[in-house]
PAGUTOR-673143 format. One line per field, with one value per residue (C-alpha): residue number from 0; residue in three letters; z, y, x. Coordinates in pm, 1 decimal, padded with zeros to 6 digits. Each point is the difference from the previous one (the first is absolute). Example, Ala and Ser with C-alpha at 12.3 -4.5 7.8 and 13.67 -1.06 7.14 Angstrom:
num = [0_1]
residu = [ALA_SER]
up = [00780.0_-00066.0]
north = [-00450.0_00344.0]
east = [01230.0_00137.0]
***
This chain:
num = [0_1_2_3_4_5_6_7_8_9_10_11_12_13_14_15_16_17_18_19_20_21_22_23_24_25_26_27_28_29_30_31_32_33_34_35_36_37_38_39_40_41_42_43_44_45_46_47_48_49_50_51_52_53_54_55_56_57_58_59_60_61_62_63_64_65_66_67_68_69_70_71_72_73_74_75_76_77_78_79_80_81_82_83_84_85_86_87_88_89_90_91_92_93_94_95_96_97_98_99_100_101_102_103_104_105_106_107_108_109_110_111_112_113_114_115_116_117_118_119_120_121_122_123_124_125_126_127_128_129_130_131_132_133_134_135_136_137_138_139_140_141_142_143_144_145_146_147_148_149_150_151_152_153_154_155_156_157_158_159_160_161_162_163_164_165_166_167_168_169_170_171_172_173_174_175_176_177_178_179_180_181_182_183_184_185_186_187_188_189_190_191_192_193_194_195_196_197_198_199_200_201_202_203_204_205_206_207_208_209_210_211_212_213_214_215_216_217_218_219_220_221_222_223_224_225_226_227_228_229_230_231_232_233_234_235_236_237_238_239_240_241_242_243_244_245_246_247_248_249_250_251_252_253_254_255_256_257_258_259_260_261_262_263_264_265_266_267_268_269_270_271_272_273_274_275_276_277_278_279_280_281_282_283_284_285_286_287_288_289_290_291_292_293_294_295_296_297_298_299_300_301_302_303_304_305_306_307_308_309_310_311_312_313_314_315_316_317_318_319_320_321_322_323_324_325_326_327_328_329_330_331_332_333_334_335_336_337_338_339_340_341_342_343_344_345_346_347_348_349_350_351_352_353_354_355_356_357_358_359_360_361_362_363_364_365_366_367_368_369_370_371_372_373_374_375_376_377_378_379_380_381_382_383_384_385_386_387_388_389_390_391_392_393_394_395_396_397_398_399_400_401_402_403_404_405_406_407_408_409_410_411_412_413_414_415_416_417_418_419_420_421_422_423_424_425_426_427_428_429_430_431_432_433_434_435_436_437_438_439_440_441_442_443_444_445_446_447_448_449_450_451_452_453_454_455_456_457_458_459_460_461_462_463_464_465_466_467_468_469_470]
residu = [UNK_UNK_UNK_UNK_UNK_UNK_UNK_UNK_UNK_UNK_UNK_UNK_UNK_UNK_UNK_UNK_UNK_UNK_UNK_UNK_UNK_UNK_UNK_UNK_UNK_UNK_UNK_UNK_UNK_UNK_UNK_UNK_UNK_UNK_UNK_UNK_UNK_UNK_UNK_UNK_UNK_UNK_UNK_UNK_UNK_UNK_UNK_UNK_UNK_UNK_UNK_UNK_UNK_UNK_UNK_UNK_UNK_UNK_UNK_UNK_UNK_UNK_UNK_UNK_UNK_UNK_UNK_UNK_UNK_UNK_UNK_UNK_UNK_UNK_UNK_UNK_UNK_UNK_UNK_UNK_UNK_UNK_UNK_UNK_UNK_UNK_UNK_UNK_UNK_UNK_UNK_UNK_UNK_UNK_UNK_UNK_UNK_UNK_UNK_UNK_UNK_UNK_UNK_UNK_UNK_UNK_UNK_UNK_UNK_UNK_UNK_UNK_UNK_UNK_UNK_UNK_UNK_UNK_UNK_UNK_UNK_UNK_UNK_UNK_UNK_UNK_UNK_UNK_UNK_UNK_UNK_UNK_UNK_UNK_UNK_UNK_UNK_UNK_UNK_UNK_UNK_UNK_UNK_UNK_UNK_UNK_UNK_UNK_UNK_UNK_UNK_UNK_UNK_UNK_UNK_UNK_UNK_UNK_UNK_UNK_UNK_UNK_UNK_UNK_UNK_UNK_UNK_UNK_UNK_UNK_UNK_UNK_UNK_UNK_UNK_UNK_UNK_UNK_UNK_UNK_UNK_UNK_UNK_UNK_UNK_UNK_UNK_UNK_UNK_UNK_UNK_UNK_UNK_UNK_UNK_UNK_UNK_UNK_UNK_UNK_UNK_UNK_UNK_UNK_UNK_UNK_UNK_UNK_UNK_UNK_UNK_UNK_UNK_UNK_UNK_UNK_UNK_UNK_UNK_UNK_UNK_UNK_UNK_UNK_UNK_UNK_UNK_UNK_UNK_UNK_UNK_UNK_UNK_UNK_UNK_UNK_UNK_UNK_UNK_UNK_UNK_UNK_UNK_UNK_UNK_UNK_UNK_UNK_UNK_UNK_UNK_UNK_UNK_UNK_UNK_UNK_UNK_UNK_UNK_UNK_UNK_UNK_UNK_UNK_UNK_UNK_UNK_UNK_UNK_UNK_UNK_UNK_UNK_UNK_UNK_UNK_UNK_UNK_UNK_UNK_UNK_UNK_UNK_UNK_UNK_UNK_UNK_UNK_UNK_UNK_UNK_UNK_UNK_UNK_UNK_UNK_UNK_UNK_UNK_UNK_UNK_UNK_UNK_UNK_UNK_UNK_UNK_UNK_UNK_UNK_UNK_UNK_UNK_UNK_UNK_UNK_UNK_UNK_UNK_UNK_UNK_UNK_UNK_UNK_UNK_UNK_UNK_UNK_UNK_UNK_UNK_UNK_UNK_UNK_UNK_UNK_UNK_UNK_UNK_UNK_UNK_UNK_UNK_UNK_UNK_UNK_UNK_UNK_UNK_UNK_UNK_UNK_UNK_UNK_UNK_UNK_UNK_UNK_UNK_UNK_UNK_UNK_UNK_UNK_UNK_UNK_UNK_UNK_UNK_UNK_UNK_UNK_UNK_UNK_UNK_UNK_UNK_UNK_UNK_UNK_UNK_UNK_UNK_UNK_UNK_UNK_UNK_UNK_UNK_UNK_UNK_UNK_UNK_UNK_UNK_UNK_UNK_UNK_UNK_UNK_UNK_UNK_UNK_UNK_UNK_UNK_UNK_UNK_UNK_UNK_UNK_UNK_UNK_UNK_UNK_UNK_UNK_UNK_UNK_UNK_UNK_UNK_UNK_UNK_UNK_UNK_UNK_UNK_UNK_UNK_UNK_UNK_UNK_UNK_UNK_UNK_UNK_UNK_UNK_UNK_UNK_UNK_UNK_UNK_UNK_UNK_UNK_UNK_UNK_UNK_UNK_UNK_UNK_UNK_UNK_UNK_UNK_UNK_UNK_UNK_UNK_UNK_UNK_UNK_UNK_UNK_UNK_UNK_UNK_UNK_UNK]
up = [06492.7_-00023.5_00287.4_00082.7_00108.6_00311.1_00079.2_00250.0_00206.0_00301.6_00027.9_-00062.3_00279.7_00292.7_00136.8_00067.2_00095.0_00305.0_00127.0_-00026.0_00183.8_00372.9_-00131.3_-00197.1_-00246.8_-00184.2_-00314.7_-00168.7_-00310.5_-00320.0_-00256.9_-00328.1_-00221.9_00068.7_00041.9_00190.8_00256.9_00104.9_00340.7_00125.5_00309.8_00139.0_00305.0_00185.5_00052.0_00336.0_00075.6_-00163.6_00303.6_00071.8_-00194.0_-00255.9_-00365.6_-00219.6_-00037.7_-00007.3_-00221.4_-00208.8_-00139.3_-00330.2_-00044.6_-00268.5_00172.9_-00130.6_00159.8_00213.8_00107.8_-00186.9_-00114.1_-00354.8_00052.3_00243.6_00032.3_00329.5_-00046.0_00168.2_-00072.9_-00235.7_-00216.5_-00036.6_-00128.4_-00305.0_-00044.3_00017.5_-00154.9_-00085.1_-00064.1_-00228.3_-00115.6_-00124.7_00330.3_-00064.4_-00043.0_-00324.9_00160.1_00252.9_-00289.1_-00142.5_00352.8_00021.0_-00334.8_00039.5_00317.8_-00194.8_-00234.9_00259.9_00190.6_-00278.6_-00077.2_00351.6_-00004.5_-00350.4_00104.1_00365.8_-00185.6_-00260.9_00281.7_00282.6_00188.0_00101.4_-00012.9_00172.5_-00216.2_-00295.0_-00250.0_00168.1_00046.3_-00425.4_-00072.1_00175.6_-00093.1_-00365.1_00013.5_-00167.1_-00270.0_-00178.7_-00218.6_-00006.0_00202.0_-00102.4_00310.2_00275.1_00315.8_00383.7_00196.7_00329.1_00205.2_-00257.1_00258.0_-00249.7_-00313.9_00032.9_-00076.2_-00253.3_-00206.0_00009.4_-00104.1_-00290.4_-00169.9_-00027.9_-00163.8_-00348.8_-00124.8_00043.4_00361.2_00312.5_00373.4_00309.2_00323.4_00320.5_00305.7_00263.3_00115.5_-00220.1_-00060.9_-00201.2_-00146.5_-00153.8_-00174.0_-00139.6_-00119.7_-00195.1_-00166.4_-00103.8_-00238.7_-00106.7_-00063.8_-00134.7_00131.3_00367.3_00192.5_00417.3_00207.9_00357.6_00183.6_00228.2_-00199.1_00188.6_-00214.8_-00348.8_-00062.6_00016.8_-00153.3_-00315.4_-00033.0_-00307.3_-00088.3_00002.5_00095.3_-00099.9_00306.7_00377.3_00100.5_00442.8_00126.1_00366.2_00298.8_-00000.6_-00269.4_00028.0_-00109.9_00277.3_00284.0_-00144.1_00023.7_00389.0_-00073.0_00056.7_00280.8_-00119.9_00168.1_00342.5_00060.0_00317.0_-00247.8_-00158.2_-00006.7_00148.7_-00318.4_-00143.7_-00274.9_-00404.4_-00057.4_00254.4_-00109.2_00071.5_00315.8_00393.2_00064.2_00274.6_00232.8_-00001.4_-00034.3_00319.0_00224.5_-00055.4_00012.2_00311.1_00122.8_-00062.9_-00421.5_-00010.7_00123.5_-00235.8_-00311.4_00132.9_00021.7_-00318.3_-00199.1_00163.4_00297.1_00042.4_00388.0_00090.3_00362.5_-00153.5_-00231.7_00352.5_00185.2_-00291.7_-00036.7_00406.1_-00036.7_-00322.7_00174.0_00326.2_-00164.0_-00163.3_00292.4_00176.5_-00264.5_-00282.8_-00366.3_-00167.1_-00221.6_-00180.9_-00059.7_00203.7_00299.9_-00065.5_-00081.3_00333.4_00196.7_-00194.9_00021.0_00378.1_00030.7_-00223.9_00201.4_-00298.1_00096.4_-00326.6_-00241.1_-00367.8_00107.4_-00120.7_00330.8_-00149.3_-00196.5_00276.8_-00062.8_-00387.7_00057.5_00213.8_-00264.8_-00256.2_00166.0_00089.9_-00420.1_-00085.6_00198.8_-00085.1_-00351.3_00003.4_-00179.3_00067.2_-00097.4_-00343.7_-00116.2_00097.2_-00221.0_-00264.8_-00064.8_-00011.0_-00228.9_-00210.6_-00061.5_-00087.8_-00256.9_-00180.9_-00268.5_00022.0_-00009.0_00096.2_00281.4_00326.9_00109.3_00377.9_00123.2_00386.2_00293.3_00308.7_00122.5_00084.2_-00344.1_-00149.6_00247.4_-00193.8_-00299.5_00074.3_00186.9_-00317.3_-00210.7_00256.6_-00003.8_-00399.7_-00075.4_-00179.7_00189.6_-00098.1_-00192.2_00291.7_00298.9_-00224.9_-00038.4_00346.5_00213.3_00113.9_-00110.5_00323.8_00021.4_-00300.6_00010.2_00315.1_-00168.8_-00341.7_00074.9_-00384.3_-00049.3_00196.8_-00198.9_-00358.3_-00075.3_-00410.9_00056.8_00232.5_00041.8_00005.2_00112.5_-00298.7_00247.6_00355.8_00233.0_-00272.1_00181.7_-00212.3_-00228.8_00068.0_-00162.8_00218.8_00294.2_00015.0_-00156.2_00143.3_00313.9_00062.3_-00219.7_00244.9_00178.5_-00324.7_-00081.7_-00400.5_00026.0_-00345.0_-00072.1_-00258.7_-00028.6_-00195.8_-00112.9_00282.9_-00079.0_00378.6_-00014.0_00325.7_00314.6_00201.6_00348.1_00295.7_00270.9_00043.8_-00019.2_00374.4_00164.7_-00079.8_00397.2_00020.6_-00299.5_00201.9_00335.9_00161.9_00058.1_00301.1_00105.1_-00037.5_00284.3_00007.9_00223.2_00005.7_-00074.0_00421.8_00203.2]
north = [02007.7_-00391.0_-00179.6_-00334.0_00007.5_-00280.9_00075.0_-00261.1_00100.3_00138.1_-00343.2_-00161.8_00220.9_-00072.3_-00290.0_00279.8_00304.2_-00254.6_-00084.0_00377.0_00086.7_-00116.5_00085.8_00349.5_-00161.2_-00291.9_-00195.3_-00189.5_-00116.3_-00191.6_-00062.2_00192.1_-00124.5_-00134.2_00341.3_00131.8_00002.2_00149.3_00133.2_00117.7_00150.9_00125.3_00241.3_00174.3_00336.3_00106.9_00104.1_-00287.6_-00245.5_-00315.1_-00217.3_00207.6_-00155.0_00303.1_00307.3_-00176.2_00113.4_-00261.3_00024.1_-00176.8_-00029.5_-00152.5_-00111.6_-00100.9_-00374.7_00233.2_00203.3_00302.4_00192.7_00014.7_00140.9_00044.3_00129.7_00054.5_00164.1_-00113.0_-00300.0_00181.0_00173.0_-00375.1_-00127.5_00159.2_-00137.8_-00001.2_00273.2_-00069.3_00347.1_00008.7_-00349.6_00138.4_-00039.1_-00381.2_-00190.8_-00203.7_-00355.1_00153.9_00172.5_-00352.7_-00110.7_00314.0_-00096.1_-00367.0_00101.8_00227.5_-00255.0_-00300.7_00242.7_00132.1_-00409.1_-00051.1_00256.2_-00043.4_-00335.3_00042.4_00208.6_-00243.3_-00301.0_00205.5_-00155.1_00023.6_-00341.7_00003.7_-00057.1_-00038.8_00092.3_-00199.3_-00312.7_-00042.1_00061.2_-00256.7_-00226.6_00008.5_00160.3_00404.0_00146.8_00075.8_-00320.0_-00233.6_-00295.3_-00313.8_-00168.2_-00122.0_00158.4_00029.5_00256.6_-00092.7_00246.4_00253.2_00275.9_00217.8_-00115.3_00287.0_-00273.7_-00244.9_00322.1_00096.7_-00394.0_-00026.6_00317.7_-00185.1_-00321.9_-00049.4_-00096.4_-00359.6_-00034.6_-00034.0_00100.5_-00141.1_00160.1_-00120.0_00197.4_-00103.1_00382.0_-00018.3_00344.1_-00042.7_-00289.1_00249.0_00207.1_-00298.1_-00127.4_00343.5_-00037.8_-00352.3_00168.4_00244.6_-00214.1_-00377.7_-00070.0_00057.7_-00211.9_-00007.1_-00267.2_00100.8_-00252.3_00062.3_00010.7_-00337.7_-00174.8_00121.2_-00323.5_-00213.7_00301.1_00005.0_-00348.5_-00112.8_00348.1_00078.0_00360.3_00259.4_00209.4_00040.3_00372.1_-00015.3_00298.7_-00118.4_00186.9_00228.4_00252.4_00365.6_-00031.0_-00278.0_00225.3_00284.0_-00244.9_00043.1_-00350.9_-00163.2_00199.5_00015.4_00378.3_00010.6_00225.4_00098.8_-00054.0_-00332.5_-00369.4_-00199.4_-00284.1_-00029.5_-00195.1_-00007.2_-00168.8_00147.0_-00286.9_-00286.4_-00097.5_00178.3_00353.0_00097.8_00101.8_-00346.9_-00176.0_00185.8_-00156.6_-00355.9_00003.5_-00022.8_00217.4_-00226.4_-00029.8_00343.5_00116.8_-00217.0_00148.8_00332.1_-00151.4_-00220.8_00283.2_00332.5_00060.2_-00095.0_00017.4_-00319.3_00164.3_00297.9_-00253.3_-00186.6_00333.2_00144.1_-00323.1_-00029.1_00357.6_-00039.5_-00339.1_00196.4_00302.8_-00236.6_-00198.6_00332.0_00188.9_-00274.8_-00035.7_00271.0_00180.7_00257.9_-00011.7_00310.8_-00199.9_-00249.9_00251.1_00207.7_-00322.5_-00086.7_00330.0_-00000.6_-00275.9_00180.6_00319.0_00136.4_00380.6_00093.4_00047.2_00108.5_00188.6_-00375.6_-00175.3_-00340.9_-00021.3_-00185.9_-00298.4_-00008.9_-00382.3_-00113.5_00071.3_-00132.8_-00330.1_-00072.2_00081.5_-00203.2_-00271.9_00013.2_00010.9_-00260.3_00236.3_-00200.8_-00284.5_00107.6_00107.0_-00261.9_-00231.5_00274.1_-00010.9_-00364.2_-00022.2_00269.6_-00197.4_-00292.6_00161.9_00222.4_-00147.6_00005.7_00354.1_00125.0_00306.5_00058.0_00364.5_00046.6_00362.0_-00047.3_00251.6_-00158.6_-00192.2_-00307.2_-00037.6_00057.5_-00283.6_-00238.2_00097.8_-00062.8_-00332.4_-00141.8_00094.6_-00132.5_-00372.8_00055.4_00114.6_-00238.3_-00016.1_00131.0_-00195.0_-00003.0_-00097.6_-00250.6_-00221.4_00106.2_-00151.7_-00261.9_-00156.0_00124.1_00325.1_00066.3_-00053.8_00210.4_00317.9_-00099.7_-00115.3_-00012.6_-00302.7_-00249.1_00068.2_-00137.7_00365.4_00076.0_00331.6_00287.6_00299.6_00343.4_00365.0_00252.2_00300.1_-00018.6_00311.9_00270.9_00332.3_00235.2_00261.2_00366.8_00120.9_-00259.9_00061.4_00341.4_-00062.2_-00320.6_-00024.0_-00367.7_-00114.9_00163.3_-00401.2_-00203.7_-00168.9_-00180.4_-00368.6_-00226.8_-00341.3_-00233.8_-00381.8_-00168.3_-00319.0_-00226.3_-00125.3_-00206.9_-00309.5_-00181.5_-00054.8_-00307.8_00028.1_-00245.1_00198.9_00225.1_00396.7_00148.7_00242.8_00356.9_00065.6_-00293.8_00168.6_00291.2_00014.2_00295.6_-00020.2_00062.6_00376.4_00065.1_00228.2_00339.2_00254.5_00365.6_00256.3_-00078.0_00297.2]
east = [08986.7_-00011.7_-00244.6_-00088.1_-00385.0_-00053.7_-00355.5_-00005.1_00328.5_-00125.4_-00172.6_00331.0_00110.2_-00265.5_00206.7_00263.2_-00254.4_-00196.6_00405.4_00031.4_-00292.0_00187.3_00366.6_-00118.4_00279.8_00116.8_00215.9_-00055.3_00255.2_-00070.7_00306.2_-00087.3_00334.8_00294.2_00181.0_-00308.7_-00287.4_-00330.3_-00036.9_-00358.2_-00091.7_-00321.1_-00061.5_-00281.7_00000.5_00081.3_-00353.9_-00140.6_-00156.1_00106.0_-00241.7_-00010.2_-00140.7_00094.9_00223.7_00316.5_00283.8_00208.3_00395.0_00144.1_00350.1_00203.7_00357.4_00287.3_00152.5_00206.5_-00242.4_-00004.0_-00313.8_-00071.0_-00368.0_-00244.5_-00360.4_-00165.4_-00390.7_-00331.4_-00223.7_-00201.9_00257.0_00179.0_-00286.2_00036.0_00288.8_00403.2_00194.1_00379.0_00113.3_00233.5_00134.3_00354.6_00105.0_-00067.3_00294.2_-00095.3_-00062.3_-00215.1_-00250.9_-00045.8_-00075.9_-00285.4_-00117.1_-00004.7_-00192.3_-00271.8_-00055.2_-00049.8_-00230.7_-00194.3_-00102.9_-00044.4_-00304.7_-00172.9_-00017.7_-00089.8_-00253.9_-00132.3_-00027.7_-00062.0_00199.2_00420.2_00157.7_00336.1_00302.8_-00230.7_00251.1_00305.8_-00231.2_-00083.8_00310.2_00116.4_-00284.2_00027.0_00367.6_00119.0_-00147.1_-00334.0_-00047.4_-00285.9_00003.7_-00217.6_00002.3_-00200.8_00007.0_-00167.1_-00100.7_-00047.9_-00099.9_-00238.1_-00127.3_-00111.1_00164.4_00288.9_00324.0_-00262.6_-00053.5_00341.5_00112.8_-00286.8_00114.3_00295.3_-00165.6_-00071.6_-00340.0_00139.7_00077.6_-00178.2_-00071.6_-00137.4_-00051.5_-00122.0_-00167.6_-00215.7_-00137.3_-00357.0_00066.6_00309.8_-00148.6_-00279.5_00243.9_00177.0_-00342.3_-00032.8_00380.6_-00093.1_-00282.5_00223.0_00275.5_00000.2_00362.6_-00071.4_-00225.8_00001.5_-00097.8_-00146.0_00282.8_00263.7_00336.6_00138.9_-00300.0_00146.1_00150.9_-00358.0_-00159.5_00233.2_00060.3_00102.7_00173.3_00351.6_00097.2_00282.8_-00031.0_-00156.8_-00097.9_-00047.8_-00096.2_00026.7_-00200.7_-00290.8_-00073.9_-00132.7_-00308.7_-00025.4_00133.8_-00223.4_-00309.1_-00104.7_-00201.0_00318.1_00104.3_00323.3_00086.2_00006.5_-00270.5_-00247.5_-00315.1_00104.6_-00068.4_00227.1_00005.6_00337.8_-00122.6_00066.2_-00314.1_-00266.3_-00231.0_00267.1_00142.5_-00002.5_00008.1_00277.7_-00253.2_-00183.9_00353.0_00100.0_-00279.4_00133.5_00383.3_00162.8_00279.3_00289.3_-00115.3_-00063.9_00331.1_00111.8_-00137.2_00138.3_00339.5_00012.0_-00147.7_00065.7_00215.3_00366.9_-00035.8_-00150.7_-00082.9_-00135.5_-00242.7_-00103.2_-00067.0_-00220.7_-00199.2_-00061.0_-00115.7_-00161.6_-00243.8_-00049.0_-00198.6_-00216.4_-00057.1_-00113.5_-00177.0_-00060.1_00053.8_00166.9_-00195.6_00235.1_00375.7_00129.8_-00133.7_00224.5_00290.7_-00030.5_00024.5_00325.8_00112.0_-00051.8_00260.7_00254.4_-00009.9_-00083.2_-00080.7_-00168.7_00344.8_-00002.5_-00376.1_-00124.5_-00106.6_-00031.1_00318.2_00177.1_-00270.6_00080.9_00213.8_-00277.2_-00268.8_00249.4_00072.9_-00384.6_-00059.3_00244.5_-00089.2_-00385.3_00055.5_00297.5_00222.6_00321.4_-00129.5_-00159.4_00313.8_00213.5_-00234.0_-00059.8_00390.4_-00049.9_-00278.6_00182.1_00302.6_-00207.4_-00158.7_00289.2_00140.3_00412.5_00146.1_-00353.3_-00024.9_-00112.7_00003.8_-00115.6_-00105.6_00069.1_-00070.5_00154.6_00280.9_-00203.2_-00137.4_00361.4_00097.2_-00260.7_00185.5_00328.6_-00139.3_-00143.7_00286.6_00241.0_-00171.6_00022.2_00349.7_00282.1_00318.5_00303.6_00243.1_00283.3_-00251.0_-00142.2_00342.7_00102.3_-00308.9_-00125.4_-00307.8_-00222.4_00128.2_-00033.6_-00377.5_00019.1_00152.6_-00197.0_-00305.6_-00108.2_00250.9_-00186.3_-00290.7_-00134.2_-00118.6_00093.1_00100.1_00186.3_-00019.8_00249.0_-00032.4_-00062.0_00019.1_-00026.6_-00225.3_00001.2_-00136.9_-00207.9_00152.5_00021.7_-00318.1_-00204.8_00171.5_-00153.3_-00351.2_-00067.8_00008.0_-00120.6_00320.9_00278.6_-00018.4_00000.7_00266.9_-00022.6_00090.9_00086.1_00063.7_00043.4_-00062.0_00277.8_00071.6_00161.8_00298.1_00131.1_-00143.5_-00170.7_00197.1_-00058.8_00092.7_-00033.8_-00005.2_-00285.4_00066.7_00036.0_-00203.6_00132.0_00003.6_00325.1_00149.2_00085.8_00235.7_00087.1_00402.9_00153.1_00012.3_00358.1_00216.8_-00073.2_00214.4_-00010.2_00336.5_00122.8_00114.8]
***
């Protein structure tokens, strides 16, 4: 009887259990191999209240791409965490046993070193790889870190270094900072600098790098620190800082910005309903006008909630204010911004061929992404010959530049593999960015005229006539 122990799966699962809690029953899907895919589900009893934080029961299936069930095991919380039981794996088409044992193996390093760092990173494995490329040799490189937490991917990329190559990593949360101070004594090749990553470039001047680690966002540790205030809780702080000691807390931010900037922030960050951002920050100003400065974070989530008729869904009252917290974090901490000029400063220190692998969690950091590379890529041969000077410094906005280099998508949003997908939960949202800087090879374009604004680059057409089937 073959199992694959995931000690932290009904963790994995709690995303799907709090959905479950209103709905007594949800999906969720993750592929597992080409031929095949994971399903979970988890359900409350009948009896079980709404609200409910335990007694939930959870179902595993294997399916085949059409559908069909190759295995399935359905038990209670505490009977899954002892792990998952294949039954007999004869009935395992052969490609789909290399897929379970690829899986046991991935999941097995996952947790010894979850359990040396004591900490998860998110696509740990997927992100050295792709820094220092396949395989188990020794690179003698130099490399950055940029976002250390609690060392989980440096660990991961120095046991991957030979006694010749280096690390730096950069954090600005002290606490992170303090571990990194403790690998540096353990470990001659790593050294951390308490900087933001966008300052890596004055930081390491001088030094020419094989490969940029970002590890955009938040980490656990953070979210699990109520100093930060980070989880949207009755009982904490309303901060929504990295660095507690640097810069504004929300709640002291709140009592100077007027309703037009905060809405916004909510908008530009958050919310896709520009009306919805308005109506929350109106709201948001008005309580504080009438009761003064929030003090804790779920006073800030019930008003929001209020104005999204939120009646309490998923058992988690302030999940509805999630993009509101998000886009005030963001802003505060200048998260968009950082990594814009991290990618920046990362491409001016790789040498050519060198790596940048981004971790991202939302669409609005992928859009900085795919900004930067966008202003960065060569164009293609045909367009090149076709165009005209100005557009093509419109399309390509790299040619009008003296820059020495380009650079080209490795892999583009790369979502976790199947053992993560059910132990960690924080990775379900991660997509795995890469890039490499090459050589450029299209020389300068001088154009006269000036590039246009994108908003007269674009013309809606003229609706063309639509009739119905008559009679």
């Amino acid at each position: 009887m073959a199992r694959l122990r995931l000690r932290s799966l009904i963790v994995g699962l709690a995303s799907i259990t709090i959905a479950a809690i209103a709905r007594r029953e949800v999906w969720r899907r993750k592929a597992f191999s080409s031929h095949a895919f994971l399903a979970a589900s988890t359900r409350l009893p009948n009896a079980s209240p709404l609200g409910a934080r335990s007694g939930f029961r959870v179902t595993l299936q294997l399916r085949r791409a059409n559908g069909r069930k190759l295995w399935e095991q359905d038990d209670d919380e505490s009977a899954l965490m002892s792990g998952l039981d294949f039954g007999n794996e004869g009935d395992l088409d052969s490609d789909l046993m290399e897929s379970v044992e690829s899986m046991r193996k991935e999941d097995k390093r996952r947790r010894v070193h979850a359990e040396e760092t004591g900490h998860l990173p998110v696509q740990e494995l997927e992100a050295v790889e792709k820094l220092l490329g396949p395989g188990v040799e020794k690179q003698s490189g130099t490399y950055v870190d940029g976002t250390f937490g609690r060392g989980g991917h440096s660990k991961s990329i120095l046991g991957r270094l030979s006694p010749t190559g280096k690390l730096f990593a950069f954090d600005v949360d002290p606490a992170a900072v303090a571990v990194g101070r403790k690998l540096e004594q353990q470990d001659s090749r790593f050294r951390i600098f308490h900087r933001p990553f966008a300052e890596m470039k004055e930081a390491l001047e001088g030094v020419q790098v094989d490969g940029v680690l970002l590890d955009v966002g938040v980490s656990n540790n953070q979210v699990d620190n109520e100093e930060h205030g980070f989880r949207i809780r009755d009982d904490v702080a309303l901060d929504l800082r990295m660095n507690i000691h640097e810069g504004i807390a929300a709640a002291d931010w709140l009592l100077n910005v007027s309703v037009e900037e905060l809405a916004w922030v909510i908008h530009a960050n958050g919310e896709e309903n520009p009306l919805e951002a308005e109506r929350i920050a109106e709201a948001v100003l008005c309580r504080q006008q009438q009761l003064g400065r929030y003090s804790f974070a779920g006073e800030l989530a019930d008003v929001v909630k209020t104005v999204k008729g939120d009646t309490g869904y998923s058992g988690n009252k302030h999940n509805s204010a999630k993009l509101t917290f998000n886009a005030i974090r963001m802003f505060l901490n200048n998260e968009m911004e950082q990594l814009s000029s991290a990618l920046s400063a990362a491409f001016g220190l790789l040498s050519p061929g060198g790596r940048c692998v981004i971790i991202t969690f939302n669409p609005k950091e992928r859009r900085v992404v795919r900004e930067f590379t966008d202003a960065h890529e060569e164009p293609i041969p045909s367009l090149q010959t076709l165009l005209t000077p100005a557009r093509l410094c419109e399309l390509y906005p790299l040619v009008a530049t003296d820059l020495p280099y380009s650079v080209r998508k490795l892999q583009s949003s790369a979502s976790p593999r199947g053992s993560e997908f059910l132990s960690n939960p924080r990775a379900k949202s991660s997509k795995l960015i890469a890039l490499i800087k090459s050589a450029r090879r299209v020389p300068q374009v001088r154009s006269i005229e000036a590039p246009r604004p994108q908003e007269l680059r674009f013309r809606k057409p003229e609706l063309p006539a639509f009739r119905g089937g008559g009679g």
